[in-house]
C-alpha positions as CSV (number, residue, x, y, z in Angstrom):
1,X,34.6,2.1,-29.7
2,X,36.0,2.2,-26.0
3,X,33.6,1.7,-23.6
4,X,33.6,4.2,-20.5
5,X,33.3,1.3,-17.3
6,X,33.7,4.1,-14.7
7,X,30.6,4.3,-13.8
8,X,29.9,0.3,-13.7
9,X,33.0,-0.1,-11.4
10,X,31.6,2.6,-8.9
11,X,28.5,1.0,-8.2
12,X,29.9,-2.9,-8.7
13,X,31.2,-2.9,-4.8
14,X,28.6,-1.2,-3.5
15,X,27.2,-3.1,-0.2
16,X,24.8,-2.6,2.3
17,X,27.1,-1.4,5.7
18,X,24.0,-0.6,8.0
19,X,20.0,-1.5,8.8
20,X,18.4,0.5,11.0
21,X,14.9,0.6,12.2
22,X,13.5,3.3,14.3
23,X,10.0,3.6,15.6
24,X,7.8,6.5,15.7
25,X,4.4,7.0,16.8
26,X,2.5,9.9,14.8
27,X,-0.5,11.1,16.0
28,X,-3.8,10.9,13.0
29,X,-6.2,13.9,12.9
30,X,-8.7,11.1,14.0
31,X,-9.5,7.3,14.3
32,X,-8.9,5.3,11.0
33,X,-12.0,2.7,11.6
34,X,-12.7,-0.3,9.6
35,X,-15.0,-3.4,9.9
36,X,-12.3,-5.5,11.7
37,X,-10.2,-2.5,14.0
38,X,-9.5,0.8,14.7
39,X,-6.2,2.9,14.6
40,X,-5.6,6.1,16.4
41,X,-1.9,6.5,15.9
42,X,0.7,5.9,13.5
43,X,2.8,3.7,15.3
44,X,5.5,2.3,12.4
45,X,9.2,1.5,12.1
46,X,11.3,3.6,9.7
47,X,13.4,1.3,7.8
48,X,17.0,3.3,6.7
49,X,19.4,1.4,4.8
50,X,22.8,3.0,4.7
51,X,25.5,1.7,1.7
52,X,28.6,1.9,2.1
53,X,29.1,5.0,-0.1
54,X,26.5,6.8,2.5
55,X,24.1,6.6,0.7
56,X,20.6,6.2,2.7
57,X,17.2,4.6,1.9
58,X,14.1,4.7,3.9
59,X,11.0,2.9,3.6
60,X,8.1,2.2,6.7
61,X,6.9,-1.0,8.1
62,X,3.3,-0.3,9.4
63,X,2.7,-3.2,12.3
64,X,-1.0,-4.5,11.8
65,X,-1.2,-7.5,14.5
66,X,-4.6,-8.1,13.7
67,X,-3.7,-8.5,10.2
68,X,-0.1,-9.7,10.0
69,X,0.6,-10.5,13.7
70,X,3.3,-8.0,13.3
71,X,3.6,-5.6,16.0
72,X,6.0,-2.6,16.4
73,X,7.9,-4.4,19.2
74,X,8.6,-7.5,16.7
75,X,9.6,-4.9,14.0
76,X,12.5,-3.9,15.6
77,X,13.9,-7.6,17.1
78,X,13.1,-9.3,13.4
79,X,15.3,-6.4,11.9
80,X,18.0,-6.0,14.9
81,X,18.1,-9.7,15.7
82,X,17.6,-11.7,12.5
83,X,17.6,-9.7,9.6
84,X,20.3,-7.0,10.1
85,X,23.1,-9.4,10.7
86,X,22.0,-11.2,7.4
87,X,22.0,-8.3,5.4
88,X,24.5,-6.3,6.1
89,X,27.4,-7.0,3.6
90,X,25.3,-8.1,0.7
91,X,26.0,-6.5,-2.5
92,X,23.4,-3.6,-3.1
93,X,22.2,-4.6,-5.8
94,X,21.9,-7.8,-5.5
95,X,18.0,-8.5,-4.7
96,X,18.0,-11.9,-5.0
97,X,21.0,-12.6,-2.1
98,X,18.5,-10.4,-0.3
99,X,15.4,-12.2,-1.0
100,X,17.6,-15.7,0.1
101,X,17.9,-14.2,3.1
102,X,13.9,-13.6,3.4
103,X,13.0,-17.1,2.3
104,X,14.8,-18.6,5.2
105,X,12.8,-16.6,7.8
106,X,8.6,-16.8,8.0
107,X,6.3,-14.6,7.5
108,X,7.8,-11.0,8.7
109,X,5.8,-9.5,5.6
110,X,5.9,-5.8,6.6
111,X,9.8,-6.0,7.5
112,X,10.8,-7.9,4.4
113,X,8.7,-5.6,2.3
114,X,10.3,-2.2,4.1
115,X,13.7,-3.6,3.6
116,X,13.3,-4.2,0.1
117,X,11.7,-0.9,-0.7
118,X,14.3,1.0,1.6
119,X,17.4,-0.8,-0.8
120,X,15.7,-0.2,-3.6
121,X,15.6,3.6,-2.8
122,X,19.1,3.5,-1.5
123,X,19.7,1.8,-5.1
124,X,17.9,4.3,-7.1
125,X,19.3,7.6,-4.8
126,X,22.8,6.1,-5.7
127,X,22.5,6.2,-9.7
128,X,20.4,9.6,-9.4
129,X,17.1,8.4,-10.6
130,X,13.5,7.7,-9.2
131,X,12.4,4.5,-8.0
132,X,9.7,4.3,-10.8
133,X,12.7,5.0,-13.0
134,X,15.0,2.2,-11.7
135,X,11.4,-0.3,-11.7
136,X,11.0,1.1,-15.5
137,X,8.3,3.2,-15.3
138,X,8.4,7.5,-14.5
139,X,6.8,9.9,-12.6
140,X,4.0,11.3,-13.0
141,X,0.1,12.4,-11.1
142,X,-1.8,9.6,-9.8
143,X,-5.1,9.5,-10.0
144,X,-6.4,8.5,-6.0
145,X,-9.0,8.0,-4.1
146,X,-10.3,8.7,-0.7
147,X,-11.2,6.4,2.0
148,X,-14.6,7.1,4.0
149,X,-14.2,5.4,7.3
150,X,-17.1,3.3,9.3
151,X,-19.3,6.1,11.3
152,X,-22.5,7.5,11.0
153,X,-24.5,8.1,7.5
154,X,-23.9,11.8,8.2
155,X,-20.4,12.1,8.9
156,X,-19.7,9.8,5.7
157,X,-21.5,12.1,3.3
158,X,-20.3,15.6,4.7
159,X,-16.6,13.8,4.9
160,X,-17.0,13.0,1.2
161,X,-18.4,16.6,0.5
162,X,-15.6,18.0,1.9
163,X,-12.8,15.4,0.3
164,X,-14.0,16.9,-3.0
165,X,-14.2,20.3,-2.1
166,X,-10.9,20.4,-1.0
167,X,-8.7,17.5,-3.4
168,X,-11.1,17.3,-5.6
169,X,-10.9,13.4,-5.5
170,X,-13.0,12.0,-7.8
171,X,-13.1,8.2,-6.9
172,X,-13.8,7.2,-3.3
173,X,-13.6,3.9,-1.6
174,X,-16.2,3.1,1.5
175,X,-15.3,1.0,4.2
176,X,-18.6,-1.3,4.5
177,X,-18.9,-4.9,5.9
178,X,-20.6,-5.1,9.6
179,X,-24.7,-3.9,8.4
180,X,-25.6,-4.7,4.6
181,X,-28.4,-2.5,4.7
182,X,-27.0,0.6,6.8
183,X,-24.1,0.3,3.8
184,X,-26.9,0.2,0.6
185,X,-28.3,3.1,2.5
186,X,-25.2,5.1,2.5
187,X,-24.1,4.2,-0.8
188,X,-26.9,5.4,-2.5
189,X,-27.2,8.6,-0.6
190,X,-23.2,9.2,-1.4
191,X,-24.3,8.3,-5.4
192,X,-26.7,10.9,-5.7
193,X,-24.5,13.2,-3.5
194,X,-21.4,12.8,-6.1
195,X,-23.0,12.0,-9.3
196,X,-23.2,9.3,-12.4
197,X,-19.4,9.8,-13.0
198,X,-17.5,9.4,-9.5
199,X,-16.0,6.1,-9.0
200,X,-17.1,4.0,-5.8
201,X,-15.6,0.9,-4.4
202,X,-16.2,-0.6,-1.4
203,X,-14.3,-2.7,1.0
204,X,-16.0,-5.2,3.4
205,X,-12.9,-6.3,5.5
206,X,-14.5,-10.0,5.4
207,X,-18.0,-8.4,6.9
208,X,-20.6,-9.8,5.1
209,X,-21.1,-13.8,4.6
210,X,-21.1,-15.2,1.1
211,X,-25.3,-14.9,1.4
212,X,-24.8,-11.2,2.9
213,X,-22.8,-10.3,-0.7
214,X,-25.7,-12.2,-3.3
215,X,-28.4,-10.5,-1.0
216,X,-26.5,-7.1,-1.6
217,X,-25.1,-7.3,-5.0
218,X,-28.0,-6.4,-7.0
219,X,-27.9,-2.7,-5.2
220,X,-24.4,-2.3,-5.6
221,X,-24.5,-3.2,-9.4
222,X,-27.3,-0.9,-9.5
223,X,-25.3,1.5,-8.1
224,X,-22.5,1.5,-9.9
225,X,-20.4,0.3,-8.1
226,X,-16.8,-0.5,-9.4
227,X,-15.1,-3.0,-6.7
228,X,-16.5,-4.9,-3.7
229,X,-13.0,-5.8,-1.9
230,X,-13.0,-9.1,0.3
231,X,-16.3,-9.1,1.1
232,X,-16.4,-12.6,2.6
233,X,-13.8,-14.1,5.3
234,X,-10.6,-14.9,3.1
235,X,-10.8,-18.6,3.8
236,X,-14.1,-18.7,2.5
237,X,-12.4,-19.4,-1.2
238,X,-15.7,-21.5,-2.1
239,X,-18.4,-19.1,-1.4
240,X,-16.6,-15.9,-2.9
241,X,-16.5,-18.0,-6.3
242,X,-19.9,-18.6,-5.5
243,X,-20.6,-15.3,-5.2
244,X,-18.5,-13.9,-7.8
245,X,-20.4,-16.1,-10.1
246,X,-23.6,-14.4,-9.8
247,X,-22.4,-11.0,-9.4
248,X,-21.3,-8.1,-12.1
249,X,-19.4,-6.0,-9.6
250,X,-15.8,-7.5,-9.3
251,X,-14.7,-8.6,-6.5
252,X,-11.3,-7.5,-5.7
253,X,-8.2,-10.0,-3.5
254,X,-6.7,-8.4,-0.8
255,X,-6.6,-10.0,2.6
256,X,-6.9,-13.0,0.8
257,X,-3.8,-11.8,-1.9
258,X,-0.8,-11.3,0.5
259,X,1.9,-13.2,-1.1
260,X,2.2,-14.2,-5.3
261,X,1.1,-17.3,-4.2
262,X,-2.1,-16.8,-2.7
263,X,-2.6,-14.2,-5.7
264,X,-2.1,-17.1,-8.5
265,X,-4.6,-19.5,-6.1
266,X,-7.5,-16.8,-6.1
267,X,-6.8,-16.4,-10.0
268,X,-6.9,-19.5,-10.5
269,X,-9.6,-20.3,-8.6
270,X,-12.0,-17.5,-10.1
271,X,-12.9,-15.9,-7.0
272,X,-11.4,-12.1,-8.0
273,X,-11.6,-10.1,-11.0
274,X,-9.1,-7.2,-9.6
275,X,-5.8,-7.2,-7.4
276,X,-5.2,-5.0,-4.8
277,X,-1.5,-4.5,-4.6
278,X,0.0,-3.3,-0.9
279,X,3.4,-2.8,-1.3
280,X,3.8,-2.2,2.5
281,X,3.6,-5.9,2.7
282,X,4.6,-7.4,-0.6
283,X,8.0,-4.9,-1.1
284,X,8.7,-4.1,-4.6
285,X,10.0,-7.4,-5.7
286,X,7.1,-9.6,-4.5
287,X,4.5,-6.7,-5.8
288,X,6.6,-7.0,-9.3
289,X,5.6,-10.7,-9.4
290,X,1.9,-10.2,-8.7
291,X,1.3,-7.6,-11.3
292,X,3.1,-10.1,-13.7
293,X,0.1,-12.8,-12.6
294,X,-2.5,-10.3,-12.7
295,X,-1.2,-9.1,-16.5
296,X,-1.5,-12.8,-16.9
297,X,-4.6,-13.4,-16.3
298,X,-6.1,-10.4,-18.0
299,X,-7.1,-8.7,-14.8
300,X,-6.6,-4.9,-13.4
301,X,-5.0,-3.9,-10.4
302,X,-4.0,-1.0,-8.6
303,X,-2.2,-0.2,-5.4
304,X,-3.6,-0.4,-2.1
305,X,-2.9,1.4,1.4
306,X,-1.9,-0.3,4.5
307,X,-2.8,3.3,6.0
308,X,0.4,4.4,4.2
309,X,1.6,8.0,5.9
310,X,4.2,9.6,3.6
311,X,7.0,7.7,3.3
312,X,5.0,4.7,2.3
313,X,2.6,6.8,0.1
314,X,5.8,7.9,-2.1
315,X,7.4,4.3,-1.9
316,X,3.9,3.0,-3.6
317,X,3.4,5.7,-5.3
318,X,6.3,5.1,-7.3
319,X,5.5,1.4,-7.9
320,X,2.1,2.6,-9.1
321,X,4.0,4.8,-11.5
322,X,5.0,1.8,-13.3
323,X,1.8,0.6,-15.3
324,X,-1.6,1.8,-16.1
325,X,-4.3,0.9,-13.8
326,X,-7.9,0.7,-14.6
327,X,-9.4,2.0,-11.1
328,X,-8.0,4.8,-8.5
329,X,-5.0,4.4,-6.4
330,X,-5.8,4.2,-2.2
331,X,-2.8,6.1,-1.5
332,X,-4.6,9.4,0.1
333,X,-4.1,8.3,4.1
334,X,-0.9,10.2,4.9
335,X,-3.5,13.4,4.8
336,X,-4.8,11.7,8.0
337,X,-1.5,12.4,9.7
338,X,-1.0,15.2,11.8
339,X,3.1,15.5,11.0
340,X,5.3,13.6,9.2
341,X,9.0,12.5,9.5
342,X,10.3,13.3,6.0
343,X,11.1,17.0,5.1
344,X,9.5,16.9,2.0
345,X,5.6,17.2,1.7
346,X,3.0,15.2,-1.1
347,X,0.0,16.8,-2.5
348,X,-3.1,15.6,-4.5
349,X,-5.0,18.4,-5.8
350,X,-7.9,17.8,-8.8
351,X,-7.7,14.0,-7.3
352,X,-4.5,13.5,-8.5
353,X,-1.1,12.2,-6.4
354,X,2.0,14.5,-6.8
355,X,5.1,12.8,-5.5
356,X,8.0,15.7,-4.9
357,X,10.9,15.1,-8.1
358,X,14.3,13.8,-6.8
359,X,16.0,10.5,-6.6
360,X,14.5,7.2,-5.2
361,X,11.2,8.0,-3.6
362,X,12.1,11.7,-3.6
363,X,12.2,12.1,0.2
364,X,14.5,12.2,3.1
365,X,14.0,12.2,6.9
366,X,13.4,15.7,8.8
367,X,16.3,14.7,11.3
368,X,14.3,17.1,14.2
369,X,10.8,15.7,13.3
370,X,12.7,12.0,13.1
371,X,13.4,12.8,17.0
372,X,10.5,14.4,18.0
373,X,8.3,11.4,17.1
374,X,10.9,8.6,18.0
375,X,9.9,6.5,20.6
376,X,13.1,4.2,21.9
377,X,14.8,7.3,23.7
């Protein structure tokens, strides 16, 4: 049997000829508020990878200073400076050359993971299949939920009302953490507002102190409620265990799950019961690693939002397309944005995520939108 090696010797050579980053600022239909910050604009750096066959990825670094110490400014002189010269010439598909290059810079999390998302969809766009395809998984609707931003008791409930109305999202995730009580107030009014079967989760941004959580855990588990993310300050290892020791609501890593590493520590340690996967910041091949841990360890996760707008909502989407998660996806914020940059759009309707069919992530930039919202010229 002859074997047909024209295909094999057309992508073999393939290399990465160009990095790009370009910075846009999109504007949100409002402030995105949580316990630690506030974000009124999108202000991220489109990542495009260009191989030397043309092809083109894209991925989005969202800088998050008070998380990551990244800022836009950084984005672009870790990518034109450092990384860009590194990269450029490296075999396609070769992620570990790439991932050598990583290792011998710090930190950079956001860049590191838009560059290996953007080559992975510059990969996948060259052989004619999905991301989820090229990860192993396929396409198909996610179920989501949506995020109900620190404000008043009011403005929670009829922003919940009308999530549902309109999406029909049946799982929603609170942003809690600065007053214990004003949240057990609003979570039981938004309980008897959506009913028994809804799923809530809550995330605390490090708000509460490990006594705050105990003092408040009896109402959320009374509540039903399915996740309390990082409810104490991340460095506080000892007092989440505490806590998650005389809790039933899981506690879920996040700020305190950034890298594999820290991921296998809080597993380890007992401190989580769920793992909040941002691939915004962990890339595809780092997130690959910590659902392998969580698997590991018998423990669900799902993907998380680092207020993903469209290109990062498809780019996780996709990941989340490849396994079965036991809680709702927060990949709904690019319906906060005003515009995008991509020409294709992303729907959820019935609470469900519907990426747009085509290869990689299944979008490409809107070249007038792209320079409408570009902010270097």
């Amino acid at each position: 049997m002859t074997v047909d090696t024209s295909a094999y010797l057309r992508y073999r050579d393939l290399t990465v000829q160009r990095l790009e980053p370009i910075p846009v600022a999109i504007p949100l239909l409002r402030p995105i508020k949580w316990a630690r910050g506030e974000i009124g604009t999108i202000d991220n750096v489109v990542i495009v990878v260009t191989l030397s066959d043309g092809t083109r990825g894209i991925a989005d670094a969202p800088p998050r200073p008070t998380i990551y110490g990244e800022t836009q400014e950084s984005i672009l002189a870790a990518i034109g400076k450092h990384f860009a010269p590194r990269v450029e010439g490296l075999n396609a598909f070769d992620i570990d050359a790439l991932w050598q290059v990583f290792d011998a810079i710090a930190w950079n999390p956001t860049v590191k993971a838009g560059i290996d998302m953007a080559l992975h969809d510059a990969q996948a766009k060259a052989l004619g299949i999905s991301c989820a395809q090229l990860m192993g998984g396929s396409l198909r609707p996610l179920p989501v939920n949506w995020r109900l931003s620190l404000a008043d008791e009011h403005g929670m409930l009829a922003e919940a009302e009308s999530q549902m109305a309109r999406y029909g999202f049946r799982a929603f995730k609170v942003k809690c953490g600065v007053d214990r009580r004003k949240d057990v107030r609003i979570l039981r009014a938004l309980r008897k507002l959506v009913g028994a079967e809804v799923e809530i989760s809550i995330d605390c941004n490090q708000g509460y102190s490990a006594q705050d959580l105990i003092e408040a855990a009896p109402h959320f588990e009374e509540l039903g409620i399915a996740l309390v993310e990082e409810p104490v300050p991340a460095r506080d290892a000892a007092g989440k265990r505490f806590a998650a020791e005389r809790m039933r609501v899981p506690i879920s890593g996040d700020d305190s799950c950034m890298t594999p590493d820290d991921v296998l520590d809080q597993l380890k340690l007992g401190a989580i019961r769920a793992v909040v996967i941002k691939c915004a910041r962990t890339g595809y091949t780092q997130s690959r690693r910590i659902l392998e841990l969580a698997r590991a360890f018998y423990t669900p996760a799902h993907n998380g939002t680092q207020a993903d707008m469209h290109i990062g909502t498809a780019s996780g989407g996709h990941f989340a397309c490849t396994y079965c998660a036991l809680h709702a996806h927060e990949i709904s914020t690019f319906l906060d944005a005003q515009d995008r940059v991509c020409e294709q759009d992303i729907a959820i309707r019935d609470g469900l995520l519907h990426l747009p069919e085509g290869p990689g992530i299944g979008l490409t930039l809107d070249a007038a939108k792209l320079a409408r919202y570009r902010v270097d010229r």
